[in-house]
Backbone as a printed PyTorch tensor [residue, N CA C, xyz], in Angstrom:
tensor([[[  0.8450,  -1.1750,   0.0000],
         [  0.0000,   0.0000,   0.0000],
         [  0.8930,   1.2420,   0.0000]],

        [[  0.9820,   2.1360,  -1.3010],
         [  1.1570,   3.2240,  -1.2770],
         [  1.0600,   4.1800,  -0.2010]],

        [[  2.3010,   5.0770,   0.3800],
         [  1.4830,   6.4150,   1.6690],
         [  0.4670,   8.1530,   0.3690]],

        [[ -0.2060,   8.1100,   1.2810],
         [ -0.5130,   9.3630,   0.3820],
         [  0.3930,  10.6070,   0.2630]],

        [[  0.4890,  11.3860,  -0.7450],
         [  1.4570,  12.6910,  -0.3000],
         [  0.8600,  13.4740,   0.1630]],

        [[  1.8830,  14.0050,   0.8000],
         [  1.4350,  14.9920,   2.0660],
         [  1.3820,  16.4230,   1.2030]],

        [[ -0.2140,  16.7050,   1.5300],
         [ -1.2130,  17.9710,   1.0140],
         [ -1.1250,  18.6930,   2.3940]],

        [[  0.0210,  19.6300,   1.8090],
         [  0.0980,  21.1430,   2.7170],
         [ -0.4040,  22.0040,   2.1500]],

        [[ -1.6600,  22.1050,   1.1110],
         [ -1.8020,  23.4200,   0.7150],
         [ -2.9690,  23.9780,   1.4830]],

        [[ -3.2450,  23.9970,   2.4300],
         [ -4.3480,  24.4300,   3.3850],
         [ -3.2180,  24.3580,   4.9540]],

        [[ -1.9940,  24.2620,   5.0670],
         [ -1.8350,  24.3470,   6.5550],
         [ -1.6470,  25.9780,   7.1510]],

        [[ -1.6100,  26.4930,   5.9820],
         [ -1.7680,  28.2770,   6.5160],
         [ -2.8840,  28.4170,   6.7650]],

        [[ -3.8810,  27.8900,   6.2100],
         [ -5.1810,  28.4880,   6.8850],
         [ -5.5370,  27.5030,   8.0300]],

        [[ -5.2000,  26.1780,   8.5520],
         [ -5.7000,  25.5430,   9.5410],
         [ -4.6800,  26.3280,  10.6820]],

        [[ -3.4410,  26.6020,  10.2700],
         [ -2.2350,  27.2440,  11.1670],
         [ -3.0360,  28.7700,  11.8940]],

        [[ -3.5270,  29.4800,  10.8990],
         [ -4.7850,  30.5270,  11.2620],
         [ -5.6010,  30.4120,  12.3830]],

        [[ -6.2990,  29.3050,  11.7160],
         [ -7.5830,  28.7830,  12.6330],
         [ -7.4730,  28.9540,  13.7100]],

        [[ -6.2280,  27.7500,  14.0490],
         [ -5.5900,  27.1950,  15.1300],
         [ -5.1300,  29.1510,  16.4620]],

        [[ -4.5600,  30.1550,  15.8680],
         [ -4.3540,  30.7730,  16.4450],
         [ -5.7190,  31.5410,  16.9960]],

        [[ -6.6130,  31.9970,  15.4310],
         [ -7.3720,  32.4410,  15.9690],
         [ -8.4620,  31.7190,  17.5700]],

        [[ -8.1930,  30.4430,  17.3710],
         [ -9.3570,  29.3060,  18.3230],
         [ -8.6320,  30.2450,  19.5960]],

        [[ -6.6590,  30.0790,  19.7960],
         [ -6.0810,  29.9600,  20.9710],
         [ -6.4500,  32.0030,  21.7050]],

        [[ -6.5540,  32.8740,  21.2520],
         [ -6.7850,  33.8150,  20.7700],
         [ -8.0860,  33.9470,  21.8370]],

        [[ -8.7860,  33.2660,  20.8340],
         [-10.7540,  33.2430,  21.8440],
         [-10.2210,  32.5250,  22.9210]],

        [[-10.1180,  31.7990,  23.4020],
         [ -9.8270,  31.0320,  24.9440],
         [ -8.8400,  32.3480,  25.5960]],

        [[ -8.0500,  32.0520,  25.0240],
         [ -7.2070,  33.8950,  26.0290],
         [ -8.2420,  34.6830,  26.6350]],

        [[ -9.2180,  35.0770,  25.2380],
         [ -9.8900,  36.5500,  25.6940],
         [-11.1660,  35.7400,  26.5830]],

        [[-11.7050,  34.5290,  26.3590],
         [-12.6760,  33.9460,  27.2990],
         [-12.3360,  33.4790,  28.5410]],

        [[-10.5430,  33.3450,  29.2130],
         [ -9.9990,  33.1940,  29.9810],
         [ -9.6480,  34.3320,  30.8790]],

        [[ -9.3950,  35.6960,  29.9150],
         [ -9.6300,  37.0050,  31.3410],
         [-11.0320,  37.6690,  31.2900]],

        [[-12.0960,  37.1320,  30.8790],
         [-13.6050,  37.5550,  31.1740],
         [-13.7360,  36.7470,  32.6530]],

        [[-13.1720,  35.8690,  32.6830],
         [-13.0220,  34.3070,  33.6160],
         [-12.2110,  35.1620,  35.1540]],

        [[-11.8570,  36.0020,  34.9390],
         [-10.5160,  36.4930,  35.5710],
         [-11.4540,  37.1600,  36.9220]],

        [[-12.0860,  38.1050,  37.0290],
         [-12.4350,  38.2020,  37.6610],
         [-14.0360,  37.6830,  38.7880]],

        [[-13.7350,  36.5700,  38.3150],
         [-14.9370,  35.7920,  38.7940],
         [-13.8530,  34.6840,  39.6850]],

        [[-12.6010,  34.9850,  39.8950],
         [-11.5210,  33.7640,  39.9510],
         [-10.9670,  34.1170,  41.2670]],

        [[-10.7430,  32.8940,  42.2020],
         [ -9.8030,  33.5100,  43.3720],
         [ -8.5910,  33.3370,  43.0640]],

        [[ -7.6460,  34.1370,  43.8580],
         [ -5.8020,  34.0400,  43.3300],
         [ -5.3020,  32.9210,  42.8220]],

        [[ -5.5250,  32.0280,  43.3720],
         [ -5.0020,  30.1990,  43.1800],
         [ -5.6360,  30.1470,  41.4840]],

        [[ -6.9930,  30.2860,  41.1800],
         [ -7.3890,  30.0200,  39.8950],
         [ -7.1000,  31.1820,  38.9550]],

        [[ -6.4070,  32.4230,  39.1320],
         [ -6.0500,  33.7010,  38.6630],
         [ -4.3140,  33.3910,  38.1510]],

        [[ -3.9250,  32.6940,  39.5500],
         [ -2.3010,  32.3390,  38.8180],
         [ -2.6090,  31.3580,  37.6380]],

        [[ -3.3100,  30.3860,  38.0950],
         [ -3.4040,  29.4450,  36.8130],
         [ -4.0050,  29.4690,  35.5990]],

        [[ -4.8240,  30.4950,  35.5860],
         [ -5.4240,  31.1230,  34.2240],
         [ -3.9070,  31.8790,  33.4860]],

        [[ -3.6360,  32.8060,  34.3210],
         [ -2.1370,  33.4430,  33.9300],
         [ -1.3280,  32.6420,  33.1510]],

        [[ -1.1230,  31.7650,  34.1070],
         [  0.3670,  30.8030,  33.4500],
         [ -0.1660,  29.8600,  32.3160]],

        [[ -1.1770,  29.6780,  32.3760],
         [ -1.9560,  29.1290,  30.8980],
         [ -2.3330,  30.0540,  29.8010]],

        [[ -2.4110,  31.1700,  30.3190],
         [ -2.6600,  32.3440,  29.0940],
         [ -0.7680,  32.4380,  28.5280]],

        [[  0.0630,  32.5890,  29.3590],
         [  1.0420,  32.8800,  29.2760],
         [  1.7760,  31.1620,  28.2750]],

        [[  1.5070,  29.8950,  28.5620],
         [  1.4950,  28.8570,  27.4030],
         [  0.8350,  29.1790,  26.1670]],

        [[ -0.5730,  28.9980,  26.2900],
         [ -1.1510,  29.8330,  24.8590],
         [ -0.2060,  30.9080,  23.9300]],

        [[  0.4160,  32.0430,  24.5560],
         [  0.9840,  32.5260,  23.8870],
         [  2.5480,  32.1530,  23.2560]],

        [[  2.8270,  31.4690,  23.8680],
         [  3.8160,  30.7360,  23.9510],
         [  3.3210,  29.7890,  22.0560]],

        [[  2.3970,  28.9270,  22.3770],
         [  2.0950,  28.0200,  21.2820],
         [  1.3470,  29.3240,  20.0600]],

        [[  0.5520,  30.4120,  20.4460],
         [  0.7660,  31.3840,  19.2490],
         [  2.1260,  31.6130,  18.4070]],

        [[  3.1270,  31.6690,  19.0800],
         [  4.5500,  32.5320,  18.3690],
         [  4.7850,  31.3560,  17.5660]],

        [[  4.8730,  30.0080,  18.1390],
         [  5.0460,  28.2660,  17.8980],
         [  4.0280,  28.5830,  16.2890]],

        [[  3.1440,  29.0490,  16.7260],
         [  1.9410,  28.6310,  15.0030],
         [  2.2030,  29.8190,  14.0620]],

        [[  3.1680,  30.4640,  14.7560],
         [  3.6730,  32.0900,  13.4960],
         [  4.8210,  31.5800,  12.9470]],

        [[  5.2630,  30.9090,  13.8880],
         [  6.7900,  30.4430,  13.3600],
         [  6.6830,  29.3190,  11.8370]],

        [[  5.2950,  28.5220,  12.0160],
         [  5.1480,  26.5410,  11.1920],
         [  4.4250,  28.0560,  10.0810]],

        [[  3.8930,  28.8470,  10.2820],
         [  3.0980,  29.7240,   9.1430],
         [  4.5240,  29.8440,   7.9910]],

        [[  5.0350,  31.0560,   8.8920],
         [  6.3470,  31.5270,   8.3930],
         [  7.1550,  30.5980,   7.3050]],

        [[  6.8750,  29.2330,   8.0040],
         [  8.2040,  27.7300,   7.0970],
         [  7.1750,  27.5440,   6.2830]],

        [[  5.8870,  27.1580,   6.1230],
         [  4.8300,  26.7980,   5.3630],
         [  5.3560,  27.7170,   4.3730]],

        [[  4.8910,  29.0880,   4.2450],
         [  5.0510,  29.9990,   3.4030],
         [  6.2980,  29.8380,   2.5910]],

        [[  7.2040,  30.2390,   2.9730],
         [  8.6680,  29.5160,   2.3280],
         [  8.9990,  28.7300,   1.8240]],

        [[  8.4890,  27.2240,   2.2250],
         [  8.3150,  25.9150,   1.5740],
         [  7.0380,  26.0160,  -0.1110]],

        [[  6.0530,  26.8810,   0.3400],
         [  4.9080,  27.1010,  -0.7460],
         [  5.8070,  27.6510,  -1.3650]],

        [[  6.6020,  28.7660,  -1.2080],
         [  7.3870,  29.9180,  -1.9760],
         [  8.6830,  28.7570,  -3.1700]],

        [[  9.1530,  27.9290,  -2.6330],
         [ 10.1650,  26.9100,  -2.8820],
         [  9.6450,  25.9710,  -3.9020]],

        [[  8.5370,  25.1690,  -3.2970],
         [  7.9330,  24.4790,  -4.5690],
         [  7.4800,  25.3790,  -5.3830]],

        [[  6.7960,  26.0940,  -5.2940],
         [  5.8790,  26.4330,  -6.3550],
         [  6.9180,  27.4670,  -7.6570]],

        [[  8.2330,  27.8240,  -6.9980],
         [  9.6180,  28.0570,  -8.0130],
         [  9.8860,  26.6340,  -8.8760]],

        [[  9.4700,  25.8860,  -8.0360],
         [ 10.1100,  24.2290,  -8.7180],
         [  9.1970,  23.6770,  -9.8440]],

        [[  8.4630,  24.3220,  -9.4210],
         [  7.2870,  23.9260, -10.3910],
         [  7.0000,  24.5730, -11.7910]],

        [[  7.4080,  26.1700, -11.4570],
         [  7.5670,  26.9400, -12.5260],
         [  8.1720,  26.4430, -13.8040]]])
C-alpha cells in the first residue's frame, strides 16, 4: 500500500484557525478572571502565558509553510 502525499496546501489556513481558536480562549480566559480567586487567577495566567507561547510556535510553522509554498511552487515553474 502506497502512503498518500502529504497535502500542505491548506496548513496556513488551519495554522490561522488554530491561532485564531487559541486567541478566543485567552480573551474567554480574562472575562473568567475576575470571577476567579488568586489560586485560579495564577493558573489562568500561566496558561494564558502557554497559549501565547504556542501562538509565536503557530507564526513560526506559518512563516516555514510559506517559504516551503514559496520553494515548490519556483520548482514547479
Amino acid at each position: 500500500m502506497m502512503a498518500k502525499p502529504d497535502d500542505r496546501s491548506d496548513n496556513v489556513e488551519k495554522l490561522q484557525g488554530m491561532i485564531e481558536h487559541t486567541l478566543e480562549n485567552v480573551s474567554e480566559s480574562k472575562e473568567a478572571l475576575s470571577e476567579s480567586n488568586a489560586e485560579e487567577r495564577r493558573r489562568i495566567h500561566d496558561k494564558n502565558l502557554r497559549r501565547m507561547d504556542s501562538i509565536k510556535g503557530f507564526r513560526a510553522e506559518i512563516a516555514d509553510e510559506i517559504e516551503f509554498q514559496k520553494k515548490n511552487k519556483s520548482l514547479d515553474d
